[in-house]
TORMI-788250 format. One line per field, with one value per residue (C-alpha): residue number from 1; x, y, z. Coordinates in steps of 0.5 Angstrom, whole numbers, always signed. Layout:
N
pos NUM:...
u X:...
v Y:...
w Z:...
END
This chain:
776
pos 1:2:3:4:5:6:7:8:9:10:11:12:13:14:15:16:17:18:19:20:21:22:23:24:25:26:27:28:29:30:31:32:33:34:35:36:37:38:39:40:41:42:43:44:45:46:47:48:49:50:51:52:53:54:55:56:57:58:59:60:61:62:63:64:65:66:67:68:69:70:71:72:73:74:75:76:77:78:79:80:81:82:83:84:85:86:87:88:89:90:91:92:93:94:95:96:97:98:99:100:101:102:103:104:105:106:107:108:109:110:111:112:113:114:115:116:117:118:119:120:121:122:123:124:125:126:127:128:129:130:131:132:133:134:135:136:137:138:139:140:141:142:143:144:145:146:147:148:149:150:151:152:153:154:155:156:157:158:159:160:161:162:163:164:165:166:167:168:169:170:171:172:173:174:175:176:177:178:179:180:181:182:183:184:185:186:187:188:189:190:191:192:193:194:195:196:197:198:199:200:201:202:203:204:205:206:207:208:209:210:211:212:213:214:215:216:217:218:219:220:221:222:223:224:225:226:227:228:229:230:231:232:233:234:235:236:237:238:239:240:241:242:243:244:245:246:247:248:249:250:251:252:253:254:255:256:257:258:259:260:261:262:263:264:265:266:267:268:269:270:271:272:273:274:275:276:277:278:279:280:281:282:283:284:285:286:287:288:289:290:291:292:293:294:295:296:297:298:299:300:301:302:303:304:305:306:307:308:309:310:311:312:313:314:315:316:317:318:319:320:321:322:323:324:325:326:327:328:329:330:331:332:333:334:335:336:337:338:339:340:341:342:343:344:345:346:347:348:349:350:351:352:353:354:355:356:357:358:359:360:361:362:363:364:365:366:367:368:369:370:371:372:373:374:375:376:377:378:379:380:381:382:383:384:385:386:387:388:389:390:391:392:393:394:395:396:397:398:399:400:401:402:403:404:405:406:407:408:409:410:411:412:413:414:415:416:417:418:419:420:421:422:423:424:425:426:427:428:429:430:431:432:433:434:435:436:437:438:439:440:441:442:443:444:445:446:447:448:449:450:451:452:453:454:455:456:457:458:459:460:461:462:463:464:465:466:467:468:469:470:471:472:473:474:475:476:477:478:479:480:481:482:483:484:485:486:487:488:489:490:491:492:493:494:495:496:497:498:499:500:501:502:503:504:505:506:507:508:509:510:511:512:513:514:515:516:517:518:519:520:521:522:523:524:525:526:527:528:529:530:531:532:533:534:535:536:537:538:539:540:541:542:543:544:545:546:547:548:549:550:551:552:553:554:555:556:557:558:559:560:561:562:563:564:565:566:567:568:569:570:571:572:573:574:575:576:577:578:579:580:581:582:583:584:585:586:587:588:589:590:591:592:593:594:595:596:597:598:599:600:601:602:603:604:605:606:607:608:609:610:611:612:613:614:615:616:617:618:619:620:621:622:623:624:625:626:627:628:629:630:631:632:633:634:635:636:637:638:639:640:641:642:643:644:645:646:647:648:649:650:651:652:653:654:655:656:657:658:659:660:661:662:663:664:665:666:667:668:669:670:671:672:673:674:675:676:677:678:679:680:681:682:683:684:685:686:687:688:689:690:691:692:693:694:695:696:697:698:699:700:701:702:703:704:705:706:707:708:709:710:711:712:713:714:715:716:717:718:719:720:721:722:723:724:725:726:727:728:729:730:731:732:733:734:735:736:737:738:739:740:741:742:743:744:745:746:747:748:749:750:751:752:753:754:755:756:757:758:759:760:761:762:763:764:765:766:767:768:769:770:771:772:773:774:775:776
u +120:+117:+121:+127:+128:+126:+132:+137:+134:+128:+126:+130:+136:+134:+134:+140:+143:+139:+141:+149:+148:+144:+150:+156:+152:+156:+148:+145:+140:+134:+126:+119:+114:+108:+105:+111:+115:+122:+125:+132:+138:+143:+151:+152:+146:+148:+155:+154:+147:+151:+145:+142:+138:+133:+134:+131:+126:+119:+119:+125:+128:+126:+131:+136:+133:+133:+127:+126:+125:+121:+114:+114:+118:+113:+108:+112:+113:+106:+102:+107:+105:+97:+98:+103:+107:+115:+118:+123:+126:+132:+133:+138:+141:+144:+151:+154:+158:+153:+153:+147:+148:+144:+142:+138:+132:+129:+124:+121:+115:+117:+109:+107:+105:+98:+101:+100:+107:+110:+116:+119:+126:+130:+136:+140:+145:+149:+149:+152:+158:+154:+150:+155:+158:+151:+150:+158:+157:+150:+153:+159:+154:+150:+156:+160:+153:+153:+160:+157:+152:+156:+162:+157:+154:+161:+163:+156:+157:+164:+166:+171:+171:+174:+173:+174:+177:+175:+180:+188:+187:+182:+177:+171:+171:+165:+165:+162:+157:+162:+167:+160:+160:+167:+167:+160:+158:+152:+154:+152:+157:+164:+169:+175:+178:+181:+175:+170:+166:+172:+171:+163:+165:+165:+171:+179:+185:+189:+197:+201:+195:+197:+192:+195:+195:+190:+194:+199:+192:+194:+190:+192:+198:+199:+195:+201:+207:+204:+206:+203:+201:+200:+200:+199:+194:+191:+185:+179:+177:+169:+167:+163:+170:+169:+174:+176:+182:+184:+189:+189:+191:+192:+194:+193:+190:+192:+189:+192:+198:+200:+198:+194:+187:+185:+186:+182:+184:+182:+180:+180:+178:+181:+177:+174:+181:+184:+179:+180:+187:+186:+180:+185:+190:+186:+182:+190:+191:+185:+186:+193:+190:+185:+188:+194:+187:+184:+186:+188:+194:+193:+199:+199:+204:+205:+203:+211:+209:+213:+210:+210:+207:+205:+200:+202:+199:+203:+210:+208:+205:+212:+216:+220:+221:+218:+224:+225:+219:+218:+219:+221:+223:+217:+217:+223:+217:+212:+213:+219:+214:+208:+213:+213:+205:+204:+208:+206:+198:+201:+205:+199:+194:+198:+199:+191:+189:+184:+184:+186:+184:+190:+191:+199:+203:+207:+212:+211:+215:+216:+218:+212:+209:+201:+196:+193:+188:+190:+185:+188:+184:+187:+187:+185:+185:+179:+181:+182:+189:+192:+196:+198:+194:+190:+192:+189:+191:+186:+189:+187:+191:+184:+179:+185:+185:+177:+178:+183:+179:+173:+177:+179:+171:+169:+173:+170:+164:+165:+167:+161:+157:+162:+159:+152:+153:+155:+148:+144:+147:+145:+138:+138:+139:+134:+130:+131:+130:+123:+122:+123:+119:+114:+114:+114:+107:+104:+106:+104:+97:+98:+99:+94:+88:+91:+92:+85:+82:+87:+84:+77:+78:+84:+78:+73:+78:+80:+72:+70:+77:+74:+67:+68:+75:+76:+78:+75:+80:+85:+82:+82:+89:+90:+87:+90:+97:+96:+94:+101:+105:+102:+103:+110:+111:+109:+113:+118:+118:+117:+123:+127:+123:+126:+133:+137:+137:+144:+147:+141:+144:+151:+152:+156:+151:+146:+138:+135:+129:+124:+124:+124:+118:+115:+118:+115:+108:+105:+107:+106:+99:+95:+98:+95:+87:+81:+80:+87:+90:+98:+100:+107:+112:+117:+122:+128:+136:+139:+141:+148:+143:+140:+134:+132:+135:+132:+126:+126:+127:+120:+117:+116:+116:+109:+107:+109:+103:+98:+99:+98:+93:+89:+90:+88:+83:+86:+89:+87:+93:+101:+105:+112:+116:+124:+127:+135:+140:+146:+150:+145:+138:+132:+127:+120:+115:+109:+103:+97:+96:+96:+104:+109:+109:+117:+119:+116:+119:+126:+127:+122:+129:+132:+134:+127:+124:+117:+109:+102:+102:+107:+105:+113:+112:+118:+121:+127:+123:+125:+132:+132:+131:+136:+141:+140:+141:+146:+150:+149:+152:+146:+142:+135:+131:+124:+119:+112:+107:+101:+95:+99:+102:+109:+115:+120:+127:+131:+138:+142:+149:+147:+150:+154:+159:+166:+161:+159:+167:+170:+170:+166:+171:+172:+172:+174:+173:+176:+172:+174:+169:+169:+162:+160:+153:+155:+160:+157:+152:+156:+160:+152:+151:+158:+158:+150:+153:+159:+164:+170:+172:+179:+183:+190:+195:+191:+187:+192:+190:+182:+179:+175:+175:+171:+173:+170:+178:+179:+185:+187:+194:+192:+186:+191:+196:+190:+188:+194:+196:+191:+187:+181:+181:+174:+173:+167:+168:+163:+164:+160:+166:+166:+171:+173:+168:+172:+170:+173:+171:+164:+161:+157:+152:+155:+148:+145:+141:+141:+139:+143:+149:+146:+145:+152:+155:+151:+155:+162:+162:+158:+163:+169:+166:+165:+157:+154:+147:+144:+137:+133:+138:+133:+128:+133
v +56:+50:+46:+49:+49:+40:+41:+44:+39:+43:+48:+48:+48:+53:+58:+56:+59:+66:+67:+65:+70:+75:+75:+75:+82:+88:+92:+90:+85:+82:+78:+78:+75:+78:+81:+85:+81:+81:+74:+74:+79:+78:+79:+86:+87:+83:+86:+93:+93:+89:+86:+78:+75:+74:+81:+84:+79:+81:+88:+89:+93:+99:+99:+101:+107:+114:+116:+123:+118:+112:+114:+116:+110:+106:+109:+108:+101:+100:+103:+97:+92:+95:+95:+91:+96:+97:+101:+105:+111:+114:+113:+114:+107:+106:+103:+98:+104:+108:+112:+113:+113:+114:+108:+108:+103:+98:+93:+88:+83:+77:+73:+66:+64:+67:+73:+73:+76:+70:+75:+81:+82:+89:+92:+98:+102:+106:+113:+116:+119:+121:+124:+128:+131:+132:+138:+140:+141:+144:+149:+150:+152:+157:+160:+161:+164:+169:+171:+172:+177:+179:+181:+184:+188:+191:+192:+197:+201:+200:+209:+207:+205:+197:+194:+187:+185:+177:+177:+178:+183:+187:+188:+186:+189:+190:+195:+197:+203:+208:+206:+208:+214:+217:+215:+218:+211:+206:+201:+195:+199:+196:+201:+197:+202:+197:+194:+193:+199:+204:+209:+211:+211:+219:+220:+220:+218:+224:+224:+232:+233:+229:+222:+216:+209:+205:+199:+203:+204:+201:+194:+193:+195:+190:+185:+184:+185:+180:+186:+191:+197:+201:+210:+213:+218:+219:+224:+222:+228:+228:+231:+237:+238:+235:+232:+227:+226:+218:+214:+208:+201:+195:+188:+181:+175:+168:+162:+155:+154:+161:+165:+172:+171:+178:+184:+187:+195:+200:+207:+212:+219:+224:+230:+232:+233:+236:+241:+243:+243:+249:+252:+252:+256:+260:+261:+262:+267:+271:+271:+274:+279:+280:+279:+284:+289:+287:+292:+287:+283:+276:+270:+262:+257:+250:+244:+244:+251:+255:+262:+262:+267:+275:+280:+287:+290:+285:+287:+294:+294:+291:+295:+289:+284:+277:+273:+276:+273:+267:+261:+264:+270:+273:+271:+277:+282:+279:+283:+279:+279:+276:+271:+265:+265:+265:+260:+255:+257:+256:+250:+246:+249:+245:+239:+239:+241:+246:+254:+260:+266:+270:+278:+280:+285:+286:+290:+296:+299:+306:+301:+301:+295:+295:+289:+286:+280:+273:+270:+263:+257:+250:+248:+241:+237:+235:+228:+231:+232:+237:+243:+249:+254:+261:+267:+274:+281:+286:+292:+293:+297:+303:+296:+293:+300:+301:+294:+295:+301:+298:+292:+298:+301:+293:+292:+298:+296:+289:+293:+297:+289:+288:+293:+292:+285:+287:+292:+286:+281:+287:+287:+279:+281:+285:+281:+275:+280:+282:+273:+272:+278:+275:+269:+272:+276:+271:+267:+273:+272:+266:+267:+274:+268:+263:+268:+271:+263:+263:+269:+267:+261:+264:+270:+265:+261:+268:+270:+263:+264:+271:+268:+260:+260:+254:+247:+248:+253:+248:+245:+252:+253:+247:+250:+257:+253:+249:+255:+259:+253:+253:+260:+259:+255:+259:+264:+259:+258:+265:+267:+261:+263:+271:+268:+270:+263:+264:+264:+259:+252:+254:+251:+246:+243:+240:+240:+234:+233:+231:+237:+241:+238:+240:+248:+249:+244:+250:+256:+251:+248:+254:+255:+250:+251:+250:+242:+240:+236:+237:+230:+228:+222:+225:+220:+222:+224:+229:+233:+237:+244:+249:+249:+255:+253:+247:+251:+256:+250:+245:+252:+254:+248:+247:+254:+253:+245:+249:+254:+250:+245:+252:+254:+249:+245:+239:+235:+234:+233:+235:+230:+232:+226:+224:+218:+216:+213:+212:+217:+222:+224:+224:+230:+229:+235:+230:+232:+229:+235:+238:+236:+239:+236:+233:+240:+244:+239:+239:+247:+249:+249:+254:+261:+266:+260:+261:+257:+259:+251:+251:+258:+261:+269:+271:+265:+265:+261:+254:+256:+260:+252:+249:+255:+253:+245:+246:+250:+245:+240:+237:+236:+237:+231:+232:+227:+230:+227:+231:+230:+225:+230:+232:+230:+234:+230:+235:+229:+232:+229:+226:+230:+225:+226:+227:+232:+236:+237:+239:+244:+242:+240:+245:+244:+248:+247:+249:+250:+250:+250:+255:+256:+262:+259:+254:+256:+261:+256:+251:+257:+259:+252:+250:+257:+255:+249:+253:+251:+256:+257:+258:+260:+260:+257:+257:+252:+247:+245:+244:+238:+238:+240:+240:+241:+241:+239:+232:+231:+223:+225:+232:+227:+222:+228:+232:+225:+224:+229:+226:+221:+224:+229:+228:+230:+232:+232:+236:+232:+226:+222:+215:+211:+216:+214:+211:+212:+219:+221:+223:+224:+231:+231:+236:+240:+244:+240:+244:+238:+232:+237:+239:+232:+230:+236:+235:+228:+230:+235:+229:+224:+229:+232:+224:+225:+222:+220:+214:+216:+218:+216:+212:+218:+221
w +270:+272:+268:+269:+276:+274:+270:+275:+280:+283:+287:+292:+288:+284:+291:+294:+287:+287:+293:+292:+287:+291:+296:+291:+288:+291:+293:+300:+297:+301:+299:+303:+302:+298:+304:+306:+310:+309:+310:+308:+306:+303:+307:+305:+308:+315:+315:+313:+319:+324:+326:+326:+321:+327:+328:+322:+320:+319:+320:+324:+319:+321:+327:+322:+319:+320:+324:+320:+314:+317:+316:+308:+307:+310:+307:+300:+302:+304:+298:+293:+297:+296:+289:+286:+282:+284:+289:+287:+293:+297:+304:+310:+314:+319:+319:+325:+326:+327:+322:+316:+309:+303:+299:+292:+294:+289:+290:+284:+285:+283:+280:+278:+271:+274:+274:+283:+287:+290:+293:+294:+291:+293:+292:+296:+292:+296:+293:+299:+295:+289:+293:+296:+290:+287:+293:+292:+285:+286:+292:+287:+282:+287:+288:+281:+280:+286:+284:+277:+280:+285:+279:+275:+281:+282:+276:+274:+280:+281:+279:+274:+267:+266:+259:+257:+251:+249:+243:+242:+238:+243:+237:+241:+248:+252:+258:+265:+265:+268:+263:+257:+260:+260:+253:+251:+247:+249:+254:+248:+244:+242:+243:+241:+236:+232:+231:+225:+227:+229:+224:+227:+234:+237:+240:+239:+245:+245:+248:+249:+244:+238:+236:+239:+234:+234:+236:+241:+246:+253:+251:+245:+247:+253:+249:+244:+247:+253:+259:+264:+262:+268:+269:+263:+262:+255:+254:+250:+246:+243:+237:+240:+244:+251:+253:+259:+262:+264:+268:+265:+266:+262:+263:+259:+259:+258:+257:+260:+254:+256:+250:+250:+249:+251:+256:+261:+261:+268:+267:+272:+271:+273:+269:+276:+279:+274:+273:+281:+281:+275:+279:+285:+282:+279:+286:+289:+284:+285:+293:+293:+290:+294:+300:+297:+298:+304:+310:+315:+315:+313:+313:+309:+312:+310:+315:+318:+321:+316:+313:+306:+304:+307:+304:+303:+309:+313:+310:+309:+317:+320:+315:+312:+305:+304:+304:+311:+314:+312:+314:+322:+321:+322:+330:+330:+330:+335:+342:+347:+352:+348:+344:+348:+349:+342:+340:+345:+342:+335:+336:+340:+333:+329:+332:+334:+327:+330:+329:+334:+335:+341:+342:+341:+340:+334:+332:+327:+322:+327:+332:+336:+339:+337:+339:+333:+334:+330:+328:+324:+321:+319:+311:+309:+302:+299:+301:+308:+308:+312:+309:+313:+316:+314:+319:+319:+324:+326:+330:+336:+341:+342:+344:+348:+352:+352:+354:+361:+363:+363:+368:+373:+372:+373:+379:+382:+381:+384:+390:+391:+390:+396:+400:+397:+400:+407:+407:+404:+411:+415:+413:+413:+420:+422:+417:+423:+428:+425:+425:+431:+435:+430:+433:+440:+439:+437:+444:+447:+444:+446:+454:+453:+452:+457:+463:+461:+462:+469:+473:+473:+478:+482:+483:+484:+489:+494:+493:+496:+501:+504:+504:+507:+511:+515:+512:+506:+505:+503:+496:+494:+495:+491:+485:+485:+486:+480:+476:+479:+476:+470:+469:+471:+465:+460:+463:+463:+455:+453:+456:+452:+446:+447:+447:+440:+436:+434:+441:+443:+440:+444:+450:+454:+459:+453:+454:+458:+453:+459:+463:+457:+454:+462:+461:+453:+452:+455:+450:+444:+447:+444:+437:+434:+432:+435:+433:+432:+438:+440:+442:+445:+446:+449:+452:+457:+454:+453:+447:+445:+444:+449:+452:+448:+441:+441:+443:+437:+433:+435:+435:+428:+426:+431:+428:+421:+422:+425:+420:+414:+417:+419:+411:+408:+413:+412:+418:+426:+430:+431:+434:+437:+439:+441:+441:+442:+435:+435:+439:+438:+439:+434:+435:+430:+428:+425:+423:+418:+414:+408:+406:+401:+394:+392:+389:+395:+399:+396:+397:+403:+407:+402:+404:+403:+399:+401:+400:+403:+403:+409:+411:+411:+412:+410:+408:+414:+418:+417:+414:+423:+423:+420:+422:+428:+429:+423:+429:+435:+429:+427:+422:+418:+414:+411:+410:+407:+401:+398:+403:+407:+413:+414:+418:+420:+424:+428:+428:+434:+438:+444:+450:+452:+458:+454:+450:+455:+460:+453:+447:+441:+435:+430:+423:+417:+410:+402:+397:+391:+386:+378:+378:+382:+384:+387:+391:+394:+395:+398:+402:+406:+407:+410:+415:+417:+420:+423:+418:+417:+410:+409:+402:+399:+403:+409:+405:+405:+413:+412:+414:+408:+401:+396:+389:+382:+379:+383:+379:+382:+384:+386:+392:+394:+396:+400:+404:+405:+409:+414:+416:+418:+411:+407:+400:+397:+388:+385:+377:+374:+373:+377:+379:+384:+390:+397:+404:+405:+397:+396:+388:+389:+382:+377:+376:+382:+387:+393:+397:+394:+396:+402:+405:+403:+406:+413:+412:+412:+417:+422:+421:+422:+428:+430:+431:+425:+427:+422:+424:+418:+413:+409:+408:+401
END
């Protein structure tokens, strides 16, 4: 090399030329030293990089390679460089446009006569493109084998026999397991019957019941004419006399000059459908006999509505032939009266699709009209298809006779309910009346102990008057006056306890709370039991109710604590307290007894519900309660919680000065609402709270209506009629709510309907009262 380069004129000369040669290559090009150092590239190199020479000297090359590569391609380069032995990899570069191509890298020593590498020669090849084509074709590979598979799969589960001929003259043909199955061969069997093994194969193709030619089968036939064979239906007979019906389809194939180069062939069988239809005939067949014997009248109609066919017992009970009831005419027997309602349930069942069952007179052949009970069902194909309908009559004219005494006996009977009930409100009258003359015994044992502890110091103050006289006198008076006005009080307070508590909550002059509470502490001191406290915080204001209302109400409430604190042993005081809020006045019944649980809680003002927690005897106790508060335009919440004590919120309208210079607004109410349990549910509420019900045309006046069929039209017109009309709908539909619609919930929650009827009779009679409202 030595002597060459001495030749050509040196080494210097003999570089500047294998670098001309370097850059004049095509491939990006560049040398290192023996330690790795890359001290030159080629022009490629710069202008495909866009970098500087200065840039890339050294190992400023690994700027432009893709970060994800770098580190193996380091560790490539790093173990050439250790052992001496070529490089030989691909990577991604960075471009100037910033984009990364795939280059084939290889790296050559170039070493001395010694044998010691005095450079680094390397070569990037792009092969960006190869690359590309290289994941095209192996995608395109995956996806040819997927159709591939996907072909075979459909074609081993596809229901219907397909075969495929790989020569013009259809000698060899292959075929999918169903199409083996119908033929009753082998899959890997070749059932071409102009094939070499055609004489051992165990089936013929017949036509009209003749054998067909080999060559004129569907796929040879297609095969050699170049066309469509499509829709001919053959039957393959086995040779223990099966035989199967196909549909079958032929079609050519060609190859790229247009020539036939063999046949893919469709079979469809249709054995099963053939032997229905023969099944249907028959099973028709044997139904018209058989309905012909039937004792009822039964009728066939096609899915135009049309009769087509009557049995015997039919024509014979209206006296007439077949040719004159089908079609319509068989309408002409249905009574006049009966003929508009049948046709409209016929008509609506044929377009729905769904059976009938209607009560009609029919015509019979002496001209008497009898009623017969049509029961009909809809027909349909196997494919669902619909074709008519299958009708039958029974004679029912003794039932429908039995049926309409037994409404007139139904009818008296519902009279008798009618007076049964008025006996039981009665009763529930004298029921109330035993209440509260209960309550009253128990005041008068409360008065018998207090007037027993007062006579003492009045008897010993007159004894010490007669004995001492003079100034002395004075302070036993003090104390006899003191015994006198609190036995006035309690006197006071039983004769407001005695008042009837339906006429107690009405008044126009109001309660002032105060005075009140002064008249009435005294009669409810003793009803708690001994150890328990009754505590007050009663602040001024007056309450649209009477003193007496008012105090039926806190009084069984204070009776009903004590009782369940005395039961249970739980609980050291009873709280009774008022507040004011928002136009009304809040009185509360507290207690830190035994409590209610949520389902003790959620009925305990139920009518005649009753619980040895609460102590309610015979259940009408806090329903007196509600009926009275109710009454005054108020209302009732409970707070309670096991072991934690109880609260009872009477919510009752402020007696403002417009309130008490005029009469009470009234309000009335339209319930209409199927179900008969909550309707009558709803009426009691509604009554209890001094609501009249009205119905049929009076209830179109109402200021609220509650209705379990909120039709949108039939609401808009109702509120319409007046700004202040609230409705209540009973339906678990949404969308409906507004300011004047409440949503009830269809299922039977006493007191989620209760709260919301309280809640519409306020705001109608413009004295909501907010306090409470984040008990519910």
């Amino acid at each position: 090399m030595r002597e060459e380069q001495v030749r050509e004129g040196g080494p210097d000369r003999a570089e500047a030329q294998f670098r001309q040669l370097a850059d004049s290559i095509p491939q990006l090009a560049w040398m290192a030293r023996p330690d790795g150092w890359i001290y030159w590239y080629n022009r490629k190199w710069l202008e495909f990089t866009g970098k500087s020479p200065r840039e890339l000297e050294g190992w400023g090359w690994r700027e432009v390679h893709d970060p994800e590569h770098l580190p193996r391609v380091m560790e490539a380069w790093g173990e050439s460089i250790r052992t001496g032995e070529p490089l030989d990899t691909e990577f991604p570069l960075r471009g100037a446009d910033g984009v990364y191509r795939w280059f084939l890298t290889r790296v050559l020593p170039l070493r001395d006569e010694g044998g010691r590498i005095i450079r680094w020669f390397g070569t990037n090849t792009d092969i960006t493109e190869q690359r590309e084509s290289a994941r095209r074709i192996a995608e395109l590979n995956t996806d040819l084998r997927r159709r591939v598979e996907e072909l075979e799969a459909l074609l081993r589960l596809l229901p219907v026999g397909v075969f495929i001929a790989s020569d013009a003259a259809c000698t060899r043909i292959s075929m999918n397991p169903a199409g083996a199955k119908m033929l009753g061969v082998p899959e890997e069997e070749n059932p071409s019957k102009t094939g070499e093994g055609a004489a051992r194969l165990p089936f013929t193709v017949q036509k009209d019941g003749r054998e067909v030619a080999a060559d004129e089968l569907p796929m040879q036939r297609a095969a050699r004419t170049g066309e469509l064979v499509a829709g001919e239906t053959f039957d393959v007979v086995q040779r223990d006399g099966g035989v199967r019906k196909l549909y079958e389809f032929a079609v050519p194939l060609r190859d790229e000059t247009g020539s036939v180069r063999g046949c893919v062939g469709v079979f469809v069988d249709l054995t099963a459908e053939h032997r229905a239809r023969l099944a249907q005939a028959e099973s028709e067949a044997r139904f018209r006999v058989m309905a012909d014997r039937a004792p009822v009248l039964i009728w066939l109609s096609d899915a135009a509505r049309r009769r087509t066919w009557f049995n015997r017992p039919w024509l014979a009970f209206v006296g007439r032939g077949m040719e004159e009831v089908v079609g319509f005419g068989w309408t002409r027997s249905i009574h006049p009266d009966d003929s508009e309602r049948y046709l409209r349930v016929y008509e609506e069942a044929f377009e729905h699709r769904h059976e009938f069952q209607l009560a009609y007179r029919l015509r019979r052949h002496d001209g008497e009209y009898r009623w017969v009970l049509n029961h009909a069902t809809p027909l349909f194909e196997p494919d669902g298809t619909f074709t008519g309908f299958v009708g039958s009559c029974v004679d029912i004219t003794e039932l429908e006779e039995a049926r309409r005494l037994l409404q007139e006996h139904a009818e008296g009977l519902e009279q008798v309910v009618v007076e049964r009930t008025e006996a039981l409100q009665q009763s529930r009258d004298r029921l109330r009346i035993a209440e509260r003359l209960a309550s009253i015994g128990t005041l008068a044992a409360g008065i018998g102990h207090d007037l027993a502890n007062l006579l003492l110091p009045v008897r010993v103050s007159l004894e010490s008057i007669r004995l001492k006289g003079g100034p002395e006198v004075r302070e036993d008076v003090e104390t006899i006056q003191q015994s006198a006005d609190y036995m006035s009080r309690l006197s006071s307070g039983l004769r407001l306890l005695a008042v009837d508590p339906h006429g107690a909550a009405r008044t126009h002059g109001g309660t002032d709370l105060a005075e009140w509470w002064t008249q009435t502490s005294a009669l409810m001191r003793n009803l708690p039991p001994r150890g328990v406290e009754l505590k007050s915080d009663v602040t001024p204001g007056r309450a649209a109710i009477s003193p007496a209302g008012l105090t039926q109400a806190v009084f069984n409430l204070v009776q009903n604590a004590a009782e369940a604190i005395r039961q249970s042993g739980r609980g050291t005081r009873i709280t009774v307290s008022s507040r004011a809020a928002d136009n009304a006045v809040v009185v509360e019944v507290d207690d830190d007894g035994p409590g209610m649980s949520e389902e003790v809680r959620m009925r305990c003002l139920d009518p005649f519900y009753t619980t040895k927690t609460r102590g309610l005897s015979t259940g009408l106790g806090l329903a007196l309660v509600v009926g009275i508060i109710s009454k005054a335009g108020g209302g009732v919440e409970v707070r309670s919680e096991k072991d934690k004590g109880s609260t009872f919120r009477l919510t009752l309208p402020a007696a403002t000065p417009e309130w008490m210079s005029g009469p009470r607004p009234g309000v009335c109410a339209a319930v209409e609402v199927a179900d008969a349990r909550l309707r009558a549910f709803i009426v009691y509420e509604l009554s209890t709270h001094g609501v009249e019900v009205r119905a049929g045309a009076e209830a179109g006046a109402c200021e609220l209506l509650v209705t379990d069929s909120p039709e949108e039209a039939r609401l808009n017109e109702y509120l319409r009629a007046g700004q202040a009309r609230r409705v209540l709908a009973v339906t678990d539909r949404r969308g409906l709510e507004s300011d004047r619609v409440t949503i009830l919930p269809p299922e039977f929650k006493s007191s989620a309907i209760r709260g919301e009827l309280q809640r519409a009779i306020r705001a109608l009679r413009g004295r909501a009262g907010g306090a409470g409202a984040g008990w519910r």
